[in-house]
C-alpha positions in Angstrom: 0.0 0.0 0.0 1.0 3.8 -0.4 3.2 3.0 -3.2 0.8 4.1 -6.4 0.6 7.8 -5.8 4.2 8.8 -6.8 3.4 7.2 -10.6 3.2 10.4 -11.9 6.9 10.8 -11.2 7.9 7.8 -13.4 5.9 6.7 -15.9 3.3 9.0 -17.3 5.8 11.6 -19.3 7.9 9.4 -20.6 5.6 8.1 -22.9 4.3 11.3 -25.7 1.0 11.9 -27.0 -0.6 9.3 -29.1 1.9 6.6 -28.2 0.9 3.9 -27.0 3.0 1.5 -24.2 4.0 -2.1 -24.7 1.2 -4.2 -22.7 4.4 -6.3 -21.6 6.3 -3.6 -20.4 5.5 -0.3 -18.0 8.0 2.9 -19.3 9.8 4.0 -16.4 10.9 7.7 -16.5 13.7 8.9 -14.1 12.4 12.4 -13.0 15.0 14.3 -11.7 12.6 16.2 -9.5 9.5 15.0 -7.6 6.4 16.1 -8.5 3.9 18.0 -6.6 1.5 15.1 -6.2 4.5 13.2 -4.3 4.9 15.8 -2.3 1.7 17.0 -1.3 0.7 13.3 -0.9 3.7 13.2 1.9 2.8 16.6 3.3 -0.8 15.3 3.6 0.5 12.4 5.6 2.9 14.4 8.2 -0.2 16.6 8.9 -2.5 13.7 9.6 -0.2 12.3 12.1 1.4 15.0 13.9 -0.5 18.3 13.2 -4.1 20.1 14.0 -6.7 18.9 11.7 -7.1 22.4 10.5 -6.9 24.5 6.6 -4.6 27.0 8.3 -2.0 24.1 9.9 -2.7 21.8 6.5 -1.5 25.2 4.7 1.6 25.7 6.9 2.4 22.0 6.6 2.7 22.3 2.5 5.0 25.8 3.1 7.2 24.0 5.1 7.8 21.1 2.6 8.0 24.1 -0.6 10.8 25.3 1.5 12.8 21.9 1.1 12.1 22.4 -2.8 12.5 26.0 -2.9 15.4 26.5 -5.3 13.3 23.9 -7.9 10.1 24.9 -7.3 8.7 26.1 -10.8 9.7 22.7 -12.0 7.9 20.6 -9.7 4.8 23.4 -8.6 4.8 24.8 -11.7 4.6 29.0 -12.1 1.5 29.8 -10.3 1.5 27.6 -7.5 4.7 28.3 -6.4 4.1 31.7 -6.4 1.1 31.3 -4.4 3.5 29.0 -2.2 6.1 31.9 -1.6 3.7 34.7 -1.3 2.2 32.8 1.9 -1.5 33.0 -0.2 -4.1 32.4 2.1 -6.1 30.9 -0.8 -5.3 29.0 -4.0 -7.2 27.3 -7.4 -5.6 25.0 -8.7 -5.6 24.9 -12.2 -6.8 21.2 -11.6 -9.4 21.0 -9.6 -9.5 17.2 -9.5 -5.4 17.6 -8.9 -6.5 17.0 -4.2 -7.5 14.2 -5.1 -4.4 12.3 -5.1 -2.2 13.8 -2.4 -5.7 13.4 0.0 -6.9 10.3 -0.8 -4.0 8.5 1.8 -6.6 9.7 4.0 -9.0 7.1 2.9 -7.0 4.2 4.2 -6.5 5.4 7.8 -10.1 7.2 8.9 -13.0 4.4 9.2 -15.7 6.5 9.8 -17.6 8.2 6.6 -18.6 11.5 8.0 -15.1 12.1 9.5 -13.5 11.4 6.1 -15.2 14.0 5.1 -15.2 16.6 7.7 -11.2 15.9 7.5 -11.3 15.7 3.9 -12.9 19.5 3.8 -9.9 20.9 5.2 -7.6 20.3 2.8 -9.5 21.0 -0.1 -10.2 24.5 1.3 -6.7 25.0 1.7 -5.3 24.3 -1.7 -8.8 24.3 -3.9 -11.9 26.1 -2.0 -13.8 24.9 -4.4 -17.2 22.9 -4.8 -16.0 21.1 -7.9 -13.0 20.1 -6.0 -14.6 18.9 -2.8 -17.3 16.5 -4.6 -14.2 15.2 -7.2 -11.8 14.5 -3.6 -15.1 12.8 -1.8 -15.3 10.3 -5.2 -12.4 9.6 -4.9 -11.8 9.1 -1.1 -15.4 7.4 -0.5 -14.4 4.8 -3.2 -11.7 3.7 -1.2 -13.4 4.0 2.0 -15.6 1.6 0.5 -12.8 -0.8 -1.1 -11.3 -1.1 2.5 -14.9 -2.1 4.0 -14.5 -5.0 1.2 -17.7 -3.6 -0.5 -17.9 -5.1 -4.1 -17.7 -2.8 -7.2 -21.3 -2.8 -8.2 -22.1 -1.8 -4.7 -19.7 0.7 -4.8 -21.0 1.8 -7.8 -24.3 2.3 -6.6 -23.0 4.9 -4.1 -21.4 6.7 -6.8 -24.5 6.8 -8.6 -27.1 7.7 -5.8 -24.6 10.7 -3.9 -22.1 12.1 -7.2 -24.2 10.6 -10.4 -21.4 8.8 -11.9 -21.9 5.6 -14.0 -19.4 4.0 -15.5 -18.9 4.1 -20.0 -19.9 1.8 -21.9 -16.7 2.0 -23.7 -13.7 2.1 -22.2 -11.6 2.5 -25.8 -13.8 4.4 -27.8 -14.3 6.7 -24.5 -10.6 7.1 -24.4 -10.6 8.2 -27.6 -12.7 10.6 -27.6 -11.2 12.3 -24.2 -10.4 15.7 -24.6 -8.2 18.1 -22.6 -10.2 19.6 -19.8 -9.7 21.1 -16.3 -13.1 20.2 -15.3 -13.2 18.5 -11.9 -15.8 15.7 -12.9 -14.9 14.7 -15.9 -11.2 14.5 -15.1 -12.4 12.2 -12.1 -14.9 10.5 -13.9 -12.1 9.2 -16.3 -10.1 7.8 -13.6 -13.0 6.0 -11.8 -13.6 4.1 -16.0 -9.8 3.2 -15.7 -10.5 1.3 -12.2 -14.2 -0.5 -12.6 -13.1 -1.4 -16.0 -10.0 -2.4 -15.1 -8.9 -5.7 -13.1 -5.7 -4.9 -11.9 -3.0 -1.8 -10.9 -1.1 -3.3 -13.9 -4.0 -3.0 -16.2 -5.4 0.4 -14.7 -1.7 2.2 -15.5 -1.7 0.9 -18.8 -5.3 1.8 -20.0 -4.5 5.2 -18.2 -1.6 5.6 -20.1 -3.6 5.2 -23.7 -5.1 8.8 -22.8 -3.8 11.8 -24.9 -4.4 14.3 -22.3 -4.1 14.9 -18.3 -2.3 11.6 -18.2 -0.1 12.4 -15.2 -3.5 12.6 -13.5 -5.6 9.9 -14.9 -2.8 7.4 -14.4 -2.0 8.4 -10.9 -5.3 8.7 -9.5 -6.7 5.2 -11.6 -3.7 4.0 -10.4 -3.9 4.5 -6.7 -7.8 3.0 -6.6 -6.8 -0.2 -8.0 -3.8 -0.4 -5.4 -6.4 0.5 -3.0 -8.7 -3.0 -4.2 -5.5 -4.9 -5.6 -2.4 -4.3 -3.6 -0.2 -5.2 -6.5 1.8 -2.0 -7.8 4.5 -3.9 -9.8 7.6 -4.6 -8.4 9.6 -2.7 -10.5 8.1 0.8 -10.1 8.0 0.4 -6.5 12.1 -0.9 -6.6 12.5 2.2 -9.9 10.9 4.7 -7.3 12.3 4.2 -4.0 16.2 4.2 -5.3 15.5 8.6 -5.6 12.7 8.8 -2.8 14.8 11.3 0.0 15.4 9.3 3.2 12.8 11.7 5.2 9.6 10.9 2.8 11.0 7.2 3.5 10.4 7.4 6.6 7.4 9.2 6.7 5.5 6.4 4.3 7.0 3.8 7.1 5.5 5.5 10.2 2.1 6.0 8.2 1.6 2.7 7.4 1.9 1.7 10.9 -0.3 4.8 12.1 -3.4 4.6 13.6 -6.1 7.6 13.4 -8.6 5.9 15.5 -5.9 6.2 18.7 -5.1 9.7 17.9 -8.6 11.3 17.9 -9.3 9.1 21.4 -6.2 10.7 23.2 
């Protein structure tokens, strides 16, 4: 577990538009810098464990890790966010809106109650989105894997998504691929990553159907990518080995002592 939200960082821009990966093979890209989604994902973790459950403390978490990345920071943040990162902003929109998603849905795995997923969940959208769009596009996501953790089935699962966000899976998974254009729409961004994982039957299979997408791959192949880890636990060996050989020593360390955390014990103290 925890090992499918960095795939950003190593597959998805090594392969260009309109190619097409070996179904043998996954193309491993060595990034010299780590992307946001890595980082946030980590941040996201430090604050669950050791901070206030707060926007205002979330914020100051993500500041304090843009500090480690300073000197790089248009390349991982890109322009705008890492201006809105220096300035100390008290509010930013991402130009992605479905972009929390990924660094909050390690959430997911460690808060067993529904209601307090998404009271947590709330504050870090407002800190880095503040946006509707980006709160219901974070819940899909994060209540799909609160579901895949209570061992509900997909077609129950599905159900859910259909009663509370009105999602319903294509009826085509290729031919809706192909017709995917660019978009920084919340929903349909998500709605292409939740195709990729009920159509799907593996991680493996997930990442490369993700990967056949011309546009927003980096986000469709990260967040597919971290809800079939989420049912499958079975992230192939080599991206996890690929990956960990340039992780820094401190995010290390932080995956370990979330794995073994427990939120349950920390809201009872």
């Amino acid at each position: 577990m925890y090992n499918a939200f960095y795939i950003a960082d190593i597959v998805s821009k090594n392969t260009t538009k309109h190619s097409k990966p070996n179904n043998n093979t996954i193309p491993l890209y060595n990034l010299a810098n780590l992307s946001k989604y890595t980082i946030f994902t980590i941040a996201t973790m430090d604050w669950l464990m050791h901070y206030r459950h707060s926007s205002k403390q979330y914020m100051r978490v993500l500041h304090s890790y843009y500090e480690d990345y300073k000197a790089k920071s248009h390349d991982i943040y890109g322009k705008g966010f890492a201006n809105w990162l220096s300035l100390g902003a008290k509010w930013y929109r991402v130009d992605y809106e479905a972009d929390v998603a990924i660094w909050s849905s390690v959430i997911a795995n460690k808060i067993n109650n529904m209601r307090e997923l998404k009271r947590v969940l709330s504050k870090i959208v407002r800190a880095t989105s503040n946006t509707i769009p980006a709160l219901r596009s974070a819940e899909m996501i994060c209540t799909t894997i609160y579901h895949i953790n209570k061992r509900k089935t997909k077609n129950q699962i599905l159900k859910y998504l259909e009663k509370h966000y009105n999602y319903t899976p294509c009826n085509n998974l290729d031919k809706y691929i192909e017709n995917f254009q660019f978009t920084t729409n919340a929903y349909e961004n998500t709605e292409a990553c939740l195709n990729c994982y009920f159509l799907t039957n593996s991680t493996k299979e997930a990442l490369h159907t993700s990967l056949q997408f011309n546009y927003n791959r980096e986000l469709i192949s990260t967040t597919s990518s971290i809800l079939a880890e989420a049912d499958h636990n079975d992230v192939p060996e080599e991206l996890i080995t690929h990956y960990y050989k340039k992780l820094p020593t401190k995010y290390k360390n932080i995956i370990q002592k979330f794995k073994r955390f427990n939120y349950d014990k920390l809201t009872k103290r």
